[in-house]
C-alpha positions in Angstrom: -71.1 14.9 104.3 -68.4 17.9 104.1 -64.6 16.7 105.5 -63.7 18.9 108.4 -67.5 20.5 108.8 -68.8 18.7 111.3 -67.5 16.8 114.6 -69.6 14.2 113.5 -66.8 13.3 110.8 -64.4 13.7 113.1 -65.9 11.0 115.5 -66.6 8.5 112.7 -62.6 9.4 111.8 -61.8 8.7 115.1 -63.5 5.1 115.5 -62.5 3.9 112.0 -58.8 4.9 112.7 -58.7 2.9 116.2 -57.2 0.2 114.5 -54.8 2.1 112.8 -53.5 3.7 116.2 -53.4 0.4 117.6 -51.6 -1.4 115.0 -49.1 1.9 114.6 -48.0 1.7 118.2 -47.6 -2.0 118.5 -45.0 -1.6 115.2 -47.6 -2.9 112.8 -48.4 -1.9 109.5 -52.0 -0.4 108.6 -51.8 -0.4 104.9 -54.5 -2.3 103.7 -56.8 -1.0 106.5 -56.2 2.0 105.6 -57.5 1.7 102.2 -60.5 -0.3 103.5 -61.0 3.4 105.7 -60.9 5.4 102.6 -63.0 3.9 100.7 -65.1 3.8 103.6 -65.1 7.5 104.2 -65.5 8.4 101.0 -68.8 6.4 100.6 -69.5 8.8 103.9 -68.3 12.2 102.0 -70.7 11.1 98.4 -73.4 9.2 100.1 -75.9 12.0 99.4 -74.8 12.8 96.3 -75.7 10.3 93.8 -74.0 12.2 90.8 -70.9 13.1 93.0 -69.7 9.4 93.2 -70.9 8.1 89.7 -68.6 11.5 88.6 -65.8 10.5 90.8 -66.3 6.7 89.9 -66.1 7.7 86.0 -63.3 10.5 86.8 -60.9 7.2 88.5 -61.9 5.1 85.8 -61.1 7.7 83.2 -57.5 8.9 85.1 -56.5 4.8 85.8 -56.9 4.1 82.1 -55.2 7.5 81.0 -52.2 7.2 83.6 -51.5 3.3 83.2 -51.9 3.4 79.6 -49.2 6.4 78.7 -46.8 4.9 81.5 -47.0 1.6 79.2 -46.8 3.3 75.7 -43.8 5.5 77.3 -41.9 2.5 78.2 -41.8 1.9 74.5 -41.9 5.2 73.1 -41.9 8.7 74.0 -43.6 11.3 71.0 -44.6 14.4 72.4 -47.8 14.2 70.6 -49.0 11.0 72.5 -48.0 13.1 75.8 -50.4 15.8 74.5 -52.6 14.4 74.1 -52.5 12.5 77.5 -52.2 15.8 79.2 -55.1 17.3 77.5 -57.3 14.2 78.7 -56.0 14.4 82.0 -57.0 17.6 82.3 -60.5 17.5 80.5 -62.4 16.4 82.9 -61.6 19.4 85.1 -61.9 22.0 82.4 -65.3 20.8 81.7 -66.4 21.3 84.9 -65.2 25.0 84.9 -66.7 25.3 81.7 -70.4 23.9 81.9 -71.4 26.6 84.1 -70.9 29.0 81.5 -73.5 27.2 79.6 -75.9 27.1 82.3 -75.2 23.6 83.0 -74.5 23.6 86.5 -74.7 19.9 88.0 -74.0 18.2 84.7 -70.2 16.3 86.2 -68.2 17.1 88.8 -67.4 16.2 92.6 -65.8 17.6 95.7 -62.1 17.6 95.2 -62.0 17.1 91.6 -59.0 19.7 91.0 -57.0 18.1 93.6 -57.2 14.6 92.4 -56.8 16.1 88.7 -53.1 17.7 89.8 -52.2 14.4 91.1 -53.3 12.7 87.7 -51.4 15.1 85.7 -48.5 16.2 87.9 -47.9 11.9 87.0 -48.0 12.0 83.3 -45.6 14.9 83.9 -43.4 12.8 85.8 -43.7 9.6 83.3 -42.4 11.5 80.7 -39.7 12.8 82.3 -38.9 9.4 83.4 -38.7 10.2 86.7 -41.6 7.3 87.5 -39.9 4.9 85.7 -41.2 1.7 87.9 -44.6 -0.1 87.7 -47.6 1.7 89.0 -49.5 -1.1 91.0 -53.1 -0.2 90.7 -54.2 -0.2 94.1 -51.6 2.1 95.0 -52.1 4.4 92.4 -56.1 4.3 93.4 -55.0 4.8 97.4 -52.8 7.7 96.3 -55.3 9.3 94.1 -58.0 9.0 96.5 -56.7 9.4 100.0 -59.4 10.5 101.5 -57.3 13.1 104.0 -56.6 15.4 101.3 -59.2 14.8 98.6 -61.2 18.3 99.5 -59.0 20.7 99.3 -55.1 19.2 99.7 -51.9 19.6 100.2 -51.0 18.3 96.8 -48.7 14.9 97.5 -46.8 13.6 94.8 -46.4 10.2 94.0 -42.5 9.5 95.1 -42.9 11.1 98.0 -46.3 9.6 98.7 -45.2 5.9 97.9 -41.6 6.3 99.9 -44.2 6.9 103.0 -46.4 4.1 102.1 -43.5 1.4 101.3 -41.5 2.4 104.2 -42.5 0.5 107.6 -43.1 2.6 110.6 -41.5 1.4 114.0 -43.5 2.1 117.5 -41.4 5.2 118.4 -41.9 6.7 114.4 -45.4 5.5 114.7 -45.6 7.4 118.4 -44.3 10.5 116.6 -46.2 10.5 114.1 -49.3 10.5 116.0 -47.8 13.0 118.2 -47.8 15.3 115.4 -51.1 14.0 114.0 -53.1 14.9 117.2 -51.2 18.4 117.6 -51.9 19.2 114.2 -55.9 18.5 114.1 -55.9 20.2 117.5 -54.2 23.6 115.8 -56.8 23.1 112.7 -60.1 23.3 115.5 -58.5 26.6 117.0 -58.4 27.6 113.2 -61.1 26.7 111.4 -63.4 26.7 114.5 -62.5 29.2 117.0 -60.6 31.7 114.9 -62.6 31.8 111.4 -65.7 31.2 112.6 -65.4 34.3 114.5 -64.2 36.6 112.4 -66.6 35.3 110.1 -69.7 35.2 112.2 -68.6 38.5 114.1 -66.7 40.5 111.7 -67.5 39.5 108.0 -71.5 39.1 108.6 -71.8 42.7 109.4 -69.5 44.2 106.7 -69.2 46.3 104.4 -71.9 47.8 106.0 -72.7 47.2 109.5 -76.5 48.1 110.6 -75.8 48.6 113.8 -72.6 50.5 113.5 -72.2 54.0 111.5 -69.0 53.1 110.0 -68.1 55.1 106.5 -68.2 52.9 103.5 -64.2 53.4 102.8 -63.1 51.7 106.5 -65.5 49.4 106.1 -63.9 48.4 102.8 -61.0 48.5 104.7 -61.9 46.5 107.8 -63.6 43.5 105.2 -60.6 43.6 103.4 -57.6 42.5 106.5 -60.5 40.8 108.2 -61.6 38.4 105.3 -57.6 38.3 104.6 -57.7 36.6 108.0 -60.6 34.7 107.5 -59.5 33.1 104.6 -56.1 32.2 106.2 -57.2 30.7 109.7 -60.4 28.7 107.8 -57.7 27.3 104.9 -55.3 26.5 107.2 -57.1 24.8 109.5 -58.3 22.6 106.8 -55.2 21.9 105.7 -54.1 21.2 109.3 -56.7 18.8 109.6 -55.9 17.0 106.0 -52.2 16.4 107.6 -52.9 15.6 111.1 -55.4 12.5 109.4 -52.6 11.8 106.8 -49.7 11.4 109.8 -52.0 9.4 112.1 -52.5 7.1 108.3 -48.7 7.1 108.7 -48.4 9.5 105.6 -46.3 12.6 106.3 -48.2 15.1 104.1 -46.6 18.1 103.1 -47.0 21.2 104.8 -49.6 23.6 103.4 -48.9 27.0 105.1 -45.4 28.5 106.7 -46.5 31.9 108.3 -47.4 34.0 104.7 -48.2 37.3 106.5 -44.5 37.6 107.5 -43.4 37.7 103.7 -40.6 39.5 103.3 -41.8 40.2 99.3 -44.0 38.6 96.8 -42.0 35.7 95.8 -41.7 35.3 99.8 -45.3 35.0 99.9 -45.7 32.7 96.9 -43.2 30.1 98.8 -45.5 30.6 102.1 -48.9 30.0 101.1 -50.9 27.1 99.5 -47.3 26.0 99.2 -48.2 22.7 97.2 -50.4 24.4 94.9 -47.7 26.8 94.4 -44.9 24.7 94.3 -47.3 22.7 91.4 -48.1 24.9 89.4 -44.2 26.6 89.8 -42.9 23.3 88.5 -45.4 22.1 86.3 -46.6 24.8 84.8 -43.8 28.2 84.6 -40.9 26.2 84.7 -42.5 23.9 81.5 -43.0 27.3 79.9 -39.6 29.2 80.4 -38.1 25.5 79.4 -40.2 25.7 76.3 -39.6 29.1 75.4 -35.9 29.1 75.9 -35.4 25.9 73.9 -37.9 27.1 70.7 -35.4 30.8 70.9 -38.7 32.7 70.1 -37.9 35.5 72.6 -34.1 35.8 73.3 -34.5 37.8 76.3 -34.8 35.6 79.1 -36.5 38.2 81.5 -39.5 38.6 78.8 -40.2 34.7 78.8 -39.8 34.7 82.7 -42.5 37.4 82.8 -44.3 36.1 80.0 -44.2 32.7 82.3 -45.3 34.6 85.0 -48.5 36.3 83.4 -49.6 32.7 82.0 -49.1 30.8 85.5 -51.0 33.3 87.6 -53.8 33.7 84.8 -54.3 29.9 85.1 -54.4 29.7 88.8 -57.4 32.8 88.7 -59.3 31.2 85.9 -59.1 27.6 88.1 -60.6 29.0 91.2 -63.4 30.1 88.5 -63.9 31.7 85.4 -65.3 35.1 87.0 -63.9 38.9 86.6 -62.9 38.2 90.5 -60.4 35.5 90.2 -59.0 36.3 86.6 -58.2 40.0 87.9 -56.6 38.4 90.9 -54.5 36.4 89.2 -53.4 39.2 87.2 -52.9 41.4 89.9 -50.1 38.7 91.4 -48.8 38.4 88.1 -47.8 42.3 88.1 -46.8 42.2 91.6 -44.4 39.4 90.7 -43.1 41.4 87.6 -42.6 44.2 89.3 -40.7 42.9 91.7 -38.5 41.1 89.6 -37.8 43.9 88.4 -37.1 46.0 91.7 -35.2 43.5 92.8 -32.5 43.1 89.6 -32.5 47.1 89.7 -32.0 47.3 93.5 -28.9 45.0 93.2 -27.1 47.6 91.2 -28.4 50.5 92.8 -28.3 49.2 96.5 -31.4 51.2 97.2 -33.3 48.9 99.5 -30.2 47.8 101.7 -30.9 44.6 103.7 -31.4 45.0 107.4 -33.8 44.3 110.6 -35.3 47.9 109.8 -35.7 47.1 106.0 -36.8 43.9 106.8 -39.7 45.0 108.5 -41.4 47.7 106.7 -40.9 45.1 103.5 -43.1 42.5 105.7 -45.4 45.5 106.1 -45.8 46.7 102.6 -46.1 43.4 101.2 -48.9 42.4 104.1 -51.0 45.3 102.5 -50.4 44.5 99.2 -51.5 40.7 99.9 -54.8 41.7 101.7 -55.9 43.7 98.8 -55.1 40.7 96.5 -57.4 38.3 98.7 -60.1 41.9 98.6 -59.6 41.3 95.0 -60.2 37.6 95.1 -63.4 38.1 97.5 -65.1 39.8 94.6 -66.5 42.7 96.9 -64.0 45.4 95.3 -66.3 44.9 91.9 -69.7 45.3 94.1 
């Protein structure tokens, strides 16, 4: 079963959280229930896929062993080739399933969610190093965060401090009344999403485009009209899954992290990047270009520091294409954001001294404007219908 496809999910949600409610508003804690529920729903989500949950079985084995075992080696040592190596493991298991289709081998490993639960994985042998987990990882907490079941499709990306200051701290009756509050609101704004909005534009717009049989419309507009309307589309159907994913976590008495803050009113490209998918962003911003720039400036390879930031920027974006696939689509995407950073970077340093682009309301707008179209081709981009 799909999370968030069906209201049968919901309803089988709905009975196995009861208790949860229950407990929440009389000022008792749900913890241990709660990991009896996710366990429960994720036999649900992998029960007709016998491959799917020996993968995922084999994939928490593998990330348990990997993330215990370098937070007890660091506690005695701390040699970057023993971190290397435990990030390259971490990550393995992911490549490989982005890999084996190239080969033909389609079905070989993998499972729904597997990228999400490997950023969690490797976002904490990041954070072991750094010594910013410093205390024991209990294993069943480490399993609970790993697998919570809300997120496990297709996130928000939690982080393990944040996660485990949510779990350890108890909820009173008028938190607990908030937080459901928020819970219910937000799974109510993911069905006019995901339900009402996207499937609309995808059942009345996108199924009849680029070329609509029953309309003469010229190829170019119709380009046009698939491009803002599966921009759309992909918003209101990600968003609403992501709505759903928090609403779940809140009612858990886990305050997830936003996902999405309004991205079509980005005021520029960096805007945009701070708006949308904001903890894949913010992941792969910490983790990933700030790691490089770090690297670079340290080694002195390249003493301009404007050449390793763009540098940093062409490897970030060309790793966040080639995860949503190795295809021409995704890899030119990424690329495409990549230049639209640069050159904005760039704009932006020569704007300061030139005082071209004053800021005001007027300004303000038509940069929300420009930077809306340059988004929507991205995402036409991404589609893969600008290379058919």
């Amino acid at each position: 079963m799909i999370p968030y496809e069906s209201f049968l999910f919901f309803f089988i949600i709905a009975i196995l959280l009861l208790p949860t409610i229950i407990l929440g508003l009389m000022g008792k804690t749900s913890k241990a229930y709660n990991m009896v529920v996710t366990v429960i729903i994720l036999a649900i989500i992998f029960a007709n896929s016998f491959l799917g949950i020996m993968s995922l079985i084999l994939f928490t084995i593998w990330q348990v062993v990997l993330v215990k075992g370098y937070a007890s080696y660091r506690s005695r040592d701390n040699k970057t080739s023993i971190f290397c190596f435990a990030m390259a493991a971490a990550i393995l298991p992911l490549a490989l399933v982005k890999l084996f289709p190239i080969f033909g081998l389609h079905h070989l490993f993998g499972f729904l969610g597997i990228s999400y639960l490997t950023f969690k994985a490797v976002q904490m042998v990041i954070e072991i190093r750094d010594g910013l987990i410093k205390e024991h990882i209990p294993l069943l907490d480490f399993l609970y965060f790993l697998l919570f079941f809300p997120t496990i499709s297709s996130g928000p990306i939690d982080r393990w401090r944040r996660f485990e200051k949510d779990r350890l701290t108890p909820c009173t009756k008028e938190q607990y009344r908030e937080y459901l509050y928020l819970g219910i609101n937000h799974i109510f704004k993911g069905f006019l999403y995901k339900f009402i909005i996207a499937y609309l534009i995808h059942h009345d717009v996108l199924a009849y485009l680029p070329i609509n049989p029953f309309v003469s419309i010229p190829r170019f507009w119709a380009d046009v009209l698939y491009m803002y309307s599966y921009s759309m589309y992909l918003f209101f159907d990600f968003a609403g899954y992501s709505a759903f994913a928090i609403g779940i976590s809140y009612i858990m008495g886990i305050k997830t992290p936003e996902n999405f803050n309004l991205p079509f009113i980005s005021r520029n490209i960096k805007d945009f990047w701070n708006r949308w998918h904001m903890t894949l962003s913010f992941w792969f911003r910490d983790y990933v270009y700030m790691r490089f720039v770090f690297w670079m400036t340290k080694k002195k390879w390249i003493k301009n520091r404007y050449s390793v930031s763009n540098l940093g920027y062409l490897l970030l974006f060309l790793i966040m294409g080639l995860w949503h696939g190795i295809a021409l689509q995704y890899i030119v995407y990424g690329l495409y954001h990549a230049c639209l950073i640069i050159g904005f970077d760039y704009f932006d340093r020569w704007n300061r001294k030139k005082k071209f682009w004053p800021k005001n309301k007027v300004t303000h707008v038509v940069s929300v404007i420009i930077t809306f179209h340059f988004i929507c081709f991205g995402f036409y981009i991404f589609s893969g219908q600008l290379f058919h």
